[in-house]
C-alpha positions in Angstrom: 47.4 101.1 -44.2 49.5 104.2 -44.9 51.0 105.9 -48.0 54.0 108.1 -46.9 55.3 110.9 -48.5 59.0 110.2 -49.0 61.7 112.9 -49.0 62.8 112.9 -52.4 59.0 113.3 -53.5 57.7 110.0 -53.7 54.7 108.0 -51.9 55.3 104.8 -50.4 52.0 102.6 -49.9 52.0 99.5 -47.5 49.9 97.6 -45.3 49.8 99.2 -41.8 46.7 101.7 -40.9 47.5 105.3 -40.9 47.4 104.6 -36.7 50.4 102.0 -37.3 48.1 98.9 -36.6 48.4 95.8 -39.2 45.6 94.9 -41.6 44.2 92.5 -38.6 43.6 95.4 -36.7 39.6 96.4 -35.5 37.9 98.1 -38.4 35.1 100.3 -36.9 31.8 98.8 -34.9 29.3 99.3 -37.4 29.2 95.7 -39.1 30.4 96.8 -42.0 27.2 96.4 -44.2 26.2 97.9 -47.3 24.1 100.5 -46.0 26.6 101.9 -43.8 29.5 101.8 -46.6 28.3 104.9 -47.9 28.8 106.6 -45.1 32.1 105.3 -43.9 34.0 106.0 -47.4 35.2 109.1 -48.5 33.5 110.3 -51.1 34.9 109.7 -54.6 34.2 113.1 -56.3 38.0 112.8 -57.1 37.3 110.6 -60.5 40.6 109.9 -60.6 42.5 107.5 -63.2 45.7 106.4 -64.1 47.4 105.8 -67.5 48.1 102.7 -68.2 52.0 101.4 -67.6 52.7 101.7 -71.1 51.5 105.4 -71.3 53.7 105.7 -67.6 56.8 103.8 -69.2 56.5 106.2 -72.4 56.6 109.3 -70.0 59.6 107.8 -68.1 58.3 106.0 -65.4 60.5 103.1 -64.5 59.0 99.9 -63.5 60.8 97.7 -60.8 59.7 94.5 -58.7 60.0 95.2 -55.0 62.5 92.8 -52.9 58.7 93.0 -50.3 56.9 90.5 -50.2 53.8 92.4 -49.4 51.6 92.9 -52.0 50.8 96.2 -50.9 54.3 97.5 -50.5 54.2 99.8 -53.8 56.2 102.8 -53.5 56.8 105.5 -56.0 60.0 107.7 -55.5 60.3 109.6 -59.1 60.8 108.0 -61.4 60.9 104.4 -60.1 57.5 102.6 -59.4 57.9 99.8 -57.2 55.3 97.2 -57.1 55.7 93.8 -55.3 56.1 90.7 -57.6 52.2 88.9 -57.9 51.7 85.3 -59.3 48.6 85.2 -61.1 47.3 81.3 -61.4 44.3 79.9 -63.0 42.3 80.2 -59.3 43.5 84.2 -59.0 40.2 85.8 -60.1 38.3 83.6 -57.8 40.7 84.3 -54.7 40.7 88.0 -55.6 36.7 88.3 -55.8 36.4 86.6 -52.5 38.6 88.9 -50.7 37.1 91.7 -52.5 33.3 90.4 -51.8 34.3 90.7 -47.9 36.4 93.6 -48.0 32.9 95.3 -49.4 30.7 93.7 -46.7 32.9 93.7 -43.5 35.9 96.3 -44.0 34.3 98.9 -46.2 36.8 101.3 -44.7 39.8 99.1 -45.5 39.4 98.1 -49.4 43.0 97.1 -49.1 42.9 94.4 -52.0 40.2 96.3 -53.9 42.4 99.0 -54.0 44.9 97.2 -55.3 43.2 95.6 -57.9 41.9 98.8 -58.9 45.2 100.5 -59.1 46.5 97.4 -61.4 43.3 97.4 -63.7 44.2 101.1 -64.2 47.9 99.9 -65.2 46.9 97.1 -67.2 44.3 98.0 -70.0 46.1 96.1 -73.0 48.2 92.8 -73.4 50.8 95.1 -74.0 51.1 96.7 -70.8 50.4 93.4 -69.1 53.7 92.4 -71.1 56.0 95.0 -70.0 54.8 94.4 -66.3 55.9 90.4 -67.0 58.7 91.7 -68.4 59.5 93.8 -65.7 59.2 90.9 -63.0 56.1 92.3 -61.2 53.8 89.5 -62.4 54.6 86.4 -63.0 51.6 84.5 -64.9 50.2 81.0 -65.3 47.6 81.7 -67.6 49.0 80.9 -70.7 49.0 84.9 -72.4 49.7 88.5 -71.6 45.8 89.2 -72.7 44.5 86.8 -70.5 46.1 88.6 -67.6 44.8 92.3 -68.9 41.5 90.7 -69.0 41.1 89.4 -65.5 42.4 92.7 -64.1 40.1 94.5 -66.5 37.0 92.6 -65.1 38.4 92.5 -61.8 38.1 96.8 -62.0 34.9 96.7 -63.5 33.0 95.7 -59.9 34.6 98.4 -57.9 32.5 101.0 -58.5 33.7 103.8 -56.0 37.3 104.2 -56.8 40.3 104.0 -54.2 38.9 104.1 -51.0 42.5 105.0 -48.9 43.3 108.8 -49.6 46.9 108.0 -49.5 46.8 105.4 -52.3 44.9 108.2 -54.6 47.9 110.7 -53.6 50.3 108.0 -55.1 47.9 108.0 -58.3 48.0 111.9 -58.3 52.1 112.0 -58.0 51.9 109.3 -61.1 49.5 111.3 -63.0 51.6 114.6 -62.1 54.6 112.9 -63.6 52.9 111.7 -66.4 51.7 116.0 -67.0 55.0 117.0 -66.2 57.3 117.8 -69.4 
């Protein structure tokens, strides 16, 4: 998985590995447990956060679906923010814990979806910024509300508890958040 730094000072995250293999690719020999996930993330002393797309939107941050059809094709070339469309069903949050349950226990080098759901619980905190992301094409929702959606990624967020894993995602946080700082 790789995060490129664009030449007109954006980041582009997608799914390869920074060596240019796939997401299928071999992901270290050491079993992936638990006790050894401490030692094969980075540590997180970065504590970094993102506002929420509403706060982004309000700082001029454009929102725009992605023609991808990766998931993890987000790219941010200033001011655009491109995120992938995502259909949220009723059977989403299961789906998405799953993943995330063996992302923890087999890949804990490659968080791929974790970091993904922890990027979109840091965009969507309210209904509100779950409606402009709806509005914007980059979630399409069978859920019945724009709360509902904040709410599943807000619990979804709540069980990753070290942050982005993938150093290039958290440079495309930091070039959101210097936006955001920048008059």
């Amino acid at each position: 998985m790789g995060v490129d730094e664009a030449s007109n000072g954006g980041w582009r995250w997608d799914k390869t590995n920074d060596d240019g293999r796939g997401m299928d690719g071999e992901h270290g020999s050491d079993g992936g447990t638990p006790e050894n996930e401490s030692k094969n993330r980075e540590p997180d002393d970065s504590n970094e956060h993102l506002k929420s797309a509403t706060q982004l939107h309000a700082a001029g941050v454009q929102f725009n679906v992605s023609s991808s059809k990766c998931t993890l094709d987000i790219s941010f070339i200033k001011p655009k923010l491109e995120i992938p469309c995502l259909h949220i069903y009723d059977d989403t949050e299961v789906i998405f814990r799953n993943v995330m349950v063996l992302e923890i226990y087999q890949y804990p080098n490659k968080t791929l979806i974790c970091d993904y759901v922890l990027l979109m619980d840091y965009l969507i905190n309210t209904s509100e910024d779950a409606e402009l992301l709806v509005e914007k094409k980059i979630i399409t929702s069978r859920l019945g509300s724009n709360q509902q959606v904040a709410s599943l990624f807000n619990r979804l967020g709540r069980n990753i508890v070290k942050g982005i894993n993938d150093k290039k995602l958290k440079g495309l946080v930091q070039a959101l958040n210097a936006y955001y700082d920048t008059p």
